[in-house]
C-alpha positions as semicolon CSV with decimal commas, in nm:
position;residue;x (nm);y (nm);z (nm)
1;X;7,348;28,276;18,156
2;X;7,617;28,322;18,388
3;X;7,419;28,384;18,756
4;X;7,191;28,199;18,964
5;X;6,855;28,397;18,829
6;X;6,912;28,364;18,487
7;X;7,020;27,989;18,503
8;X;6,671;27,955;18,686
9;X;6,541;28,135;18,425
10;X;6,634;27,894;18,144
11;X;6,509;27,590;18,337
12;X;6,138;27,772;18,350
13;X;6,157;27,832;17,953
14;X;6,216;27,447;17,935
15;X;5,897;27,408;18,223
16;X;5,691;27,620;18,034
17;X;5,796;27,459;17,741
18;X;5,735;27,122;17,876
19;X;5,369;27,222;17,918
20;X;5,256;27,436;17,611
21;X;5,410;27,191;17,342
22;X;5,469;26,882;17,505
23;X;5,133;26,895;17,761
24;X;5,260;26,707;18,056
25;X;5,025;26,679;18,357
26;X;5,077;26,903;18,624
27;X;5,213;26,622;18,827
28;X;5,462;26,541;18,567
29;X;5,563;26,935;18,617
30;X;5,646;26,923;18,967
31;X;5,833;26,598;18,899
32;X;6,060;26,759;18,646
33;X;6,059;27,071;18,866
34;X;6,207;26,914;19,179
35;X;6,484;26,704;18,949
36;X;6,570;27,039;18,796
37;X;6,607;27,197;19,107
38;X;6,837;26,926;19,282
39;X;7,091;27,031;18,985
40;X;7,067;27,390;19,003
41;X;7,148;27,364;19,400
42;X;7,428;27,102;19,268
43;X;7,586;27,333;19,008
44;X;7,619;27,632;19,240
45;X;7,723;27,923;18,978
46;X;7,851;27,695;18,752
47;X;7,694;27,843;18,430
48;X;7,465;27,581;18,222
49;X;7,738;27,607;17,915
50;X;8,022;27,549;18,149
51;X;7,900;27,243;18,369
52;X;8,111;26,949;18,247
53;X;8,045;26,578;18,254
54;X;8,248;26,484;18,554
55;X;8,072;26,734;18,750
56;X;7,759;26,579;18,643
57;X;7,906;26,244;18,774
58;X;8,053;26,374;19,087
59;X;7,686;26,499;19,128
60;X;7,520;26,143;19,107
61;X;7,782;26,001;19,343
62;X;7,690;26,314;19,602
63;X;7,343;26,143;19,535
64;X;7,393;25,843;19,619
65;X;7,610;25,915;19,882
66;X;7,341;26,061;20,043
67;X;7,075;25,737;20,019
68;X;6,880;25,810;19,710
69;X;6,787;25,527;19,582
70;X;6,954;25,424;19,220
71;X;6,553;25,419;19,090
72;X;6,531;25,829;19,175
73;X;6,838;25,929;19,067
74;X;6,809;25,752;18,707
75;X;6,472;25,958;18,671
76;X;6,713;26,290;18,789
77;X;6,941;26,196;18,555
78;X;6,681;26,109;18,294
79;X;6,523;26,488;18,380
80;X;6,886;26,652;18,378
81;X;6,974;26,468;18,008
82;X;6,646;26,645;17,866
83;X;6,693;26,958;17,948
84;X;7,036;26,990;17,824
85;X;6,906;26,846;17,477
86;X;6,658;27,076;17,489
87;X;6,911;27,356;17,586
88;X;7,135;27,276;17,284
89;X;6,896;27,415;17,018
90;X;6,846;27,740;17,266
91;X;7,248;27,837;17,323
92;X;7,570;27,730;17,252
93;X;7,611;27,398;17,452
94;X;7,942;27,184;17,269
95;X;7,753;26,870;17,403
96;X;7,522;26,708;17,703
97;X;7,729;26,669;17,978
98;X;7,453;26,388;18,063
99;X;7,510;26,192;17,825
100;X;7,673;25,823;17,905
101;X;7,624;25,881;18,261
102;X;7,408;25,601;18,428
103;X;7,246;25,549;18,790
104;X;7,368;25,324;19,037
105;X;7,311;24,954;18,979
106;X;6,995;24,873;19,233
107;X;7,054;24,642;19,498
108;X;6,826;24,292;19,466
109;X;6,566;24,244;19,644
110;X;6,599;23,925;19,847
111;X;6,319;23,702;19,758
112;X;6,052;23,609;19,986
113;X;6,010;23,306;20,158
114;X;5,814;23,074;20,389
115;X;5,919;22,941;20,703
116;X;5,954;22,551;20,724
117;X;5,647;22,579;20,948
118;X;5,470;22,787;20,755
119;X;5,519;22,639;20,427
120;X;5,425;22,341;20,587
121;X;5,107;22,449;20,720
122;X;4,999;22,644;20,382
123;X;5,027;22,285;20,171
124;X;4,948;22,032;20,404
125;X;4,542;21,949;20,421
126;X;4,342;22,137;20,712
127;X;4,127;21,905;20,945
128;X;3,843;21,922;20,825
129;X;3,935;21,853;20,452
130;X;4,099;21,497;20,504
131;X;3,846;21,208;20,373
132;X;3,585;21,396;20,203
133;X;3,756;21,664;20,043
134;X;3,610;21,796;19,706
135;X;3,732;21,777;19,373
136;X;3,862;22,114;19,354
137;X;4,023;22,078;19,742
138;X;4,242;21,799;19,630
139;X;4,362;21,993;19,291
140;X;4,487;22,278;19,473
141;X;4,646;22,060;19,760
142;X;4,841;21,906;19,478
143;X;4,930;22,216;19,326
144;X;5,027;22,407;19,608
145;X;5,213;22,034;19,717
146;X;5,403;22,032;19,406
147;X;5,484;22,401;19,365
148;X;5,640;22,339;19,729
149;X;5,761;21,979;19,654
150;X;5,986;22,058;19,308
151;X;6,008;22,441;19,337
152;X;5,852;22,501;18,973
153;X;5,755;22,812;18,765
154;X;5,378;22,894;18,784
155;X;5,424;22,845;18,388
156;X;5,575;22,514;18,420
157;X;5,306;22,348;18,641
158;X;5,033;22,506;18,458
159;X;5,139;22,349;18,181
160;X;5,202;21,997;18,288
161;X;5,006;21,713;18,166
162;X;4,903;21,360;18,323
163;X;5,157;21,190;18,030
164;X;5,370;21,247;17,806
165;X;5,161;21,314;17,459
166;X;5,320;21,337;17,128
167;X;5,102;21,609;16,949
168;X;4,848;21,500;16,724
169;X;4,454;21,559;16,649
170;X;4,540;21,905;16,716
171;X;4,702;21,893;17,005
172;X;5,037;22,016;17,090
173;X;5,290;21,776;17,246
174;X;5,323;21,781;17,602
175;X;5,556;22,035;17,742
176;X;5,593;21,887;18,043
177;X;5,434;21,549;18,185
178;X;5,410;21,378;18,567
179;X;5,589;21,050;18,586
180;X;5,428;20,910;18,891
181;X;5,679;20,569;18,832
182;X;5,978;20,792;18,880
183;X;5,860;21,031;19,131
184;X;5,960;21,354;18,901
185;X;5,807;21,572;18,707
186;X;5,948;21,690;18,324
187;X;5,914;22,045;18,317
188;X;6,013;22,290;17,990
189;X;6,161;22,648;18,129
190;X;6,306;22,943;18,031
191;X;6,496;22,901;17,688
192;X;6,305;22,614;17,613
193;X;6,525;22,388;17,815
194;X;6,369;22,091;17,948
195;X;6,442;21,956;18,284
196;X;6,382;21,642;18,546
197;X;6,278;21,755;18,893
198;X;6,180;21,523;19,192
199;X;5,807;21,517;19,373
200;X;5,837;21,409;19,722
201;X;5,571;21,175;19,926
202;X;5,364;21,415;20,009
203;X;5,286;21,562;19,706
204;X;5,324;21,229;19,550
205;X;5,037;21,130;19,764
206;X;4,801;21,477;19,664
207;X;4,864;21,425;19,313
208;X;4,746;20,993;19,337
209;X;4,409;21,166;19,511
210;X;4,379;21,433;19,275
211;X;4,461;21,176;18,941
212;X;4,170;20,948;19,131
213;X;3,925;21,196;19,120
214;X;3,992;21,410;18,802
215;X;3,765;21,427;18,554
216;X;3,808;21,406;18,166
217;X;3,933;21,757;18,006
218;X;3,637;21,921;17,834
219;X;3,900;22,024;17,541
220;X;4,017;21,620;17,603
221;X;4,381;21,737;17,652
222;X;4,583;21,566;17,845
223;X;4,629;21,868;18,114
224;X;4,708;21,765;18,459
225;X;4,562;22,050;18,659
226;X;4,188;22,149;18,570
227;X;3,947;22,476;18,649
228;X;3,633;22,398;18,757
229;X;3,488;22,443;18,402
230;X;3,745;22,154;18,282
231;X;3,990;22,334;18,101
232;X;4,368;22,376;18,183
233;X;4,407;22,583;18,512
234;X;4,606;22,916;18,431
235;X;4,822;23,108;18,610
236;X;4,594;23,373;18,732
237;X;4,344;23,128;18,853
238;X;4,651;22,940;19,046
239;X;4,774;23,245;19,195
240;X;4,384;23,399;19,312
241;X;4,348;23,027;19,495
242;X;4,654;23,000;19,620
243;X;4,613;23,368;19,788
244;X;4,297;23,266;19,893
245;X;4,373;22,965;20,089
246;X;4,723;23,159;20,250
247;X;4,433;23,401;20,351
248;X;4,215;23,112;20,484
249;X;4,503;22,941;20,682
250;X;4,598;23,267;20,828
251;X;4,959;23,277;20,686
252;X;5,132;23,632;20,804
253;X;5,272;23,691;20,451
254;X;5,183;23,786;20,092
255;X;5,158;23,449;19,930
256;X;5,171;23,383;19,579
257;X;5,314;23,086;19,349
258;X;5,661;23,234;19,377
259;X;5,701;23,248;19,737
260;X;5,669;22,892;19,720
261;X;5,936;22,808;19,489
262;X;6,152;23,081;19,689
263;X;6,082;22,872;19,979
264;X;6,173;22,558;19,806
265;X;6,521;22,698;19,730
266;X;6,584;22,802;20,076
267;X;6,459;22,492;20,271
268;X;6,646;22,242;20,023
269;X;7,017;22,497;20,062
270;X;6,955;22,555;20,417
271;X;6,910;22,191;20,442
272;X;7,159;22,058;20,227
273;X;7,387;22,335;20,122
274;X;7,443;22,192;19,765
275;X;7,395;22,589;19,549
276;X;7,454;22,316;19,218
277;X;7,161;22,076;19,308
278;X;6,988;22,360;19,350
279;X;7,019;22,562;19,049
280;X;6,960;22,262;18,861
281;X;6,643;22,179;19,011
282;X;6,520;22,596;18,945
283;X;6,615;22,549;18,595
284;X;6,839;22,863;18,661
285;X;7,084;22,871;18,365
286;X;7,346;23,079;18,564
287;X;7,471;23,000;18,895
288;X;7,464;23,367;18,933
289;X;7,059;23,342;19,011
290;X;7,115;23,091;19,258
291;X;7,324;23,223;19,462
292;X;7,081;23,484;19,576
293;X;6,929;23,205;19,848
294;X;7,275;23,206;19,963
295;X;7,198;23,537;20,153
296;X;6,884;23,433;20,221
297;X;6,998;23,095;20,380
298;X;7,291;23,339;20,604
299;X;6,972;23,560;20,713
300;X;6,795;23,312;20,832
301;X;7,095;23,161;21,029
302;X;7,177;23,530;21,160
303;X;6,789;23,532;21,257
304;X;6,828;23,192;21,463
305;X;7,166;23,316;21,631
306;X;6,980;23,619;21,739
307;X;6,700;23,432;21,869
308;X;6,919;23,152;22,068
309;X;7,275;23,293;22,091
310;X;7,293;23,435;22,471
311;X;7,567;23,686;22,371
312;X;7,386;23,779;22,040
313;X;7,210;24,102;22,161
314;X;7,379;24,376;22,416
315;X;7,167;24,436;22,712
């Protein structure tokens, strides 16, 4: 096993193998091809039995080094780590150098948000809806208000009810309730952890013309937000009419529930700058998750000194 041809020649046994006992897909093939072929090129003459697991290492950095993204070299390594288990039942191997090595963390993805004009624009009530709107109108102007308003989960306002009910006749109690008196909303989040968030005027105001028009639940829960065949809205419904009307009010972005509480975050830190208030109103039980808006709060200043700063860009 000592040259280039017959180290090639062990990784098509394990191909071949691949496809006559395990019957992967052609497409899988070539993906396990190409992976196996990055770490012959890597390994030079370094004989299969011989290649050690800082060289393995060394060949991730080189990787990385070289912008592949953490997501392609775990599937190398996951590719490399298989054929050296295979290759330990074919030839003396003392153990995978593989094993214990791990990919790159990934970078996170900044979430997506709304500008303040946009976001404004996507909740607030087109033209031709104010003082006849329909029943279903004024139920999505208070969702999409509210979503916007107190940043919630999807979860958490598809679960909210008009009151708090205790349960009884069958009925669960409430796991999370609109107090209109207090101008919040109780909301139950991740870990079961209950929480008080604020509901400004305007959604304040949606959710009094949505309360004055809604009509009894057919199940005769106490749910706040209703389809159009009177049960509790659900997610998916939410998220297919909130797309819808982004579509409708000709919002340049891919807008789902999320993007709303995104924007919520980064309005109310841009504004205010408080990362605690914050992450108490998200529910986020680590200050860790928070502090993702503050790099989405410094790109958007960055954008605005780019776009006013008269030094900002080299002519």
């Amino acid at each position: 096993m000592g040259d280039a041809r017959s180290k090639a020649e062990w990784l098509d046994a394990y191909l071949a193998q691949l496809a006559t006992q395990r019957k992967l897909s052609p497409h899988t093939l070539d993906a396990y091809g190409r992976d196996l072929r990055t770490l012959l090129e890597l390994s030079g003459d370094t004989p299969w039995t011989a290649l050690a697991h800082n060289e393995v290492r060394r060949y991730t950095a080189k990787l990385h080094a070289g912008g592949l993204d953490p997501r392609s070299i775990a599937r190398k390594l996951s590719s490399w780590r298989g054929f050296f288990n295979w290759l330990s039942g074919e030839t003396q191997l003392d153990a995978n150098p593989v094993d214990g090595i791990r990919a790159p963390k990934r970078a996170k993805t900044l979430p997506k948000a709304l500008s303040v004009d946009d976001a404004v624009r996507l909740v607030a009530p087109a033209q031709h809806q104010q003082g006849a709107a329909a029943p279903e109108q004024l139920c999505n102007r208070a969702m999409f208000e509210l979503l916007y308003s107190s940043g919630l989960r999807v979860s958490e306002l598809t679960s909210l009810d008009t009151h708090y009910c205790k349960a009884e006749n069958g009925q669960d109690a409430s796991l999370g309730w609109l107090d209109l008196a207090s101008f919040e909303v109780i909301v139950t989040g991740k870990g079961s952890k209950m929480r008080k968030v604020p509901v400004g005027k305007a959604a304040l105001v949606a959710l009094t013309a949505w309360l004055a028009v809604r009509p009894p639940a057919a199940d005769g829960s106490a749910a706040l937000f209703l389809s159009t065949r009177g049960t509790r809205i659900s997610p998916r419904v939410l998220q297919l009419r909130l797309k819808a009307h982004a579509l409708a009010t000709e919002i340049p972005a891919n807008v789902h529930p999320h993007v709303l509480r995104h924007s919520f975050a980064s309005h109310v830190l841009q504004s205010s700058g408080d990362l605690r208030a914050v992450q108490e109103m998200l529910g986020h039980s680590s200050i860790t998750s928070t502090q993702v808006y503050t790099a989405l709060d410094f790109q958007h200043l960055a954008h605005v000194y780019d776009q006013a700063h008269p030094r900002a860009k080299l002519k």
